[in-house]
C-alpha positions as a Markdown table, in Angstrom:
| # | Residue | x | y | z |
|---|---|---|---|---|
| 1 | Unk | 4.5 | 15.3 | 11.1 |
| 2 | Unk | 6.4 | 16.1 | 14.3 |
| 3 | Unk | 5.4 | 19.7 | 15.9 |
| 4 | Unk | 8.2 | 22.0 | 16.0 |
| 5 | Unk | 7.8 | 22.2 | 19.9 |
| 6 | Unk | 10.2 | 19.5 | 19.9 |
| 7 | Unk | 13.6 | 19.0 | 19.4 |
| 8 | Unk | 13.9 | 17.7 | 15.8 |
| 9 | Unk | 16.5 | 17.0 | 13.0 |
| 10 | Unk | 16.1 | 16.7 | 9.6 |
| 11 | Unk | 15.1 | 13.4 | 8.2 |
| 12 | Unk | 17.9 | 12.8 | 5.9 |
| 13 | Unk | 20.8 | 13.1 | 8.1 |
| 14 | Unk | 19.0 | 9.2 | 8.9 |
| 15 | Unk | 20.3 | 8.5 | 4.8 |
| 16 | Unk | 23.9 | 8.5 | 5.4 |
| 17 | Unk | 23.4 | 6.9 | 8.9 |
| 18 | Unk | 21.6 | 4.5 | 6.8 |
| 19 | Unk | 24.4 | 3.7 | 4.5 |
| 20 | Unk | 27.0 | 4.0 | 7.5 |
| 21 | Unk | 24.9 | 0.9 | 9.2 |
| 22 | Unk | 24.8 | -1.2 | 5.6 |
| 23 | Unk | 28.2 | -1.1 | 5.3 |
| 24 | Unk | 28.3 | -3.0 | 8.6 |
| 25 | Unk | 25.9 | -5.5 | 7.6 |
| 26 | Unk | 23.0 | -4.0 | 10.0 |
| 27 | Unk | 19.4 | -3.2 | 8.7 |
| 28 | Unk | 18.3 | -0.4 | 10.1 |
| 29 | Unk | 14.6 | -0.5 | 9.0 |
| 30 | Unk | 13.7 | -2.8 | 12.1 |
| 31 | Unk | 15.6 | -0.8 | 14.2 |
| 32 | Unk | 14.7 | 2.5 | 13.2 |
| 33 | Unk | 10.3 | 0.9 | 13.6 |
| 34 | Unk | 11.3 | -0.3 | 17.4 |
| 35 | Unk | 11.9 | 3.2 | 18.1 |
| 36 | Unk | 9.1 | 4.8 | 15.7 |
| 37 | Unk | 11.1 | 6.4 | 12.9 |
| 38 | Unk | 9.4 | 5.5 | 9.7 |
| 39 | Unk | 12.6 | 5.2 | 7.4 |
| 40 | Unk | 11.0 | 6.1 | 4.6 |
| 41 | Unk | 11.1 | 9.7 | 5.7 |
| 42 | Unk | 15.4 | 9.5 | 5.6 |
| 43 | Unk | 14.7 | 10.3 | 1.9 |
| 44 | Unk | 12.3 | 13.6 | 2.5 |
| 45 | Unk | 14.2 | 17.2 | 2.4 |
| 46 | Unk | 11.0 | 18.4 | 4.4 |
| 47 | Unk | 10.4 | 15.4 | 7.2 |
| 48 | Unk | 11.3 | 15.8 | 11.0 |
| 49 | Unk | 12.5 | 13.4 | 12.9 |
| 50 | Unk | 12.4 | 13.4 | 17.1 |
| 51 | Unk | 15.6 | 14.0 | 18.3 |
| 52 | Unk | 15.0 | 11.7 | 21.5 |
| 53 | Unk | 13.8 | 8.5 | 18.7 |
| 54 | Unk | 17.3 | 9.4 | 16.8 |
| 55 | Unk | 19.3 | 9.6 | 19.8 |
| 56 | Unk | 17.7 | 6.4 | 21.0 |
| 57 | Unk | 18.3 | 4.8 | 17.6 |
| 58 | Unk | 22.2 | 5.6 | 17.7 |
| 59 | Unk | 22.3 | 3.8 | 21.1 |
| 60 | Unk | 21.0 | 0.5 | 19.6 |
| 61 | Unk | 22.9 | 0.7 | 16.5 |
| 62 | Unk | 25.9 | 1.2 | 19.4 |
| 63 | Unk | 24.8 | -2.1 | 21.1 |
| 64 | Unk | 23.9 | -3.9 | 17.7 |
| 65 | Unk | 27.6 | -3.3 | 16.0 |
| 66 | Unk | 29.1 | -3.9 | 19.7 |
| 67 | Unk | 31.0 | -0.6 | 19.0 |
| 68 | Unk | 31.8 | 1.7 | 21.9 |
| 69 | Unk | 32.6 | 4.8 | 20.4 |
| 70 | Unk | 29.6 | 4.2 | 17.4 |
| 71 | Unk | 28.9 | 8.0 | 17.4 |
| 72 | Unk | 32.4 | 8.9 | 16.8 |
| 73 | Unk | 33.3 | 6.2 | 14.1 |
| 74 | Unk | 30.0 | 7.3 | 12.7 |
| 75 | Unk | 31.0 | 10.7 | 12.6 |
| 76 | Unk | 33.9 | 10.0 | 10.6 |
| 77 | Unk | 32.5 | 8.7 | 8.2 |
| 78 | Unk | 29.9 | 11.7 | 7.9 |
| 79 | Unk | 30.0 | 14.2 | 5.6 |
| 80 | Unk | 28.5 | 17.4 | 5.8 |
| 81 | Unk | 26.8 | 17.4 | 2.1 |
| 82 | Unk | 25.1 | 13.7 | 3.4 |
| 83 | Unk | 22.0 | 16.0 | 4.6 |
């Protein structure tokens, strides 16, 4: 459990990142371990992940897909009810 002294998001919003990634042919579990996010917790409503591990994790997934503007396209493809 992460304390609330940092800066957190909820664990699921990792789910539809999760899906996002799949549908690009890119596993995310190995990814998500090299930067210490357990991706087991993307399916727990009560989990906390860091937000410097999430923001670190978008910025491989930007280098593995070779996309540029990752956080937009991702974004797009987001929907709010995903959490």
């Amino acid at each position: 459990m992460i304390p609330f002294t940092q800066n957190t998001a909820i664990a699921t919003n990792g789910r539809a990142l999760q899906s996002y990634v799949a549908g690009l042919g890119v596993d995310i579990v190995p990814l998500a371990k090299a930067v210490n996010i357990d991706p087991s917790m993307f399916e727990s409503e009560h989990d906390r992940i860091s937000l410097d591990s999430f923001g670190s994790l978008l910025d491989i997934l930007a280098t593995v897909t070779s996309d540029d503007c990752f956080g937009l396209n991702y974004a797009r493809a987001y929907q709010l009810g995903d959490v």
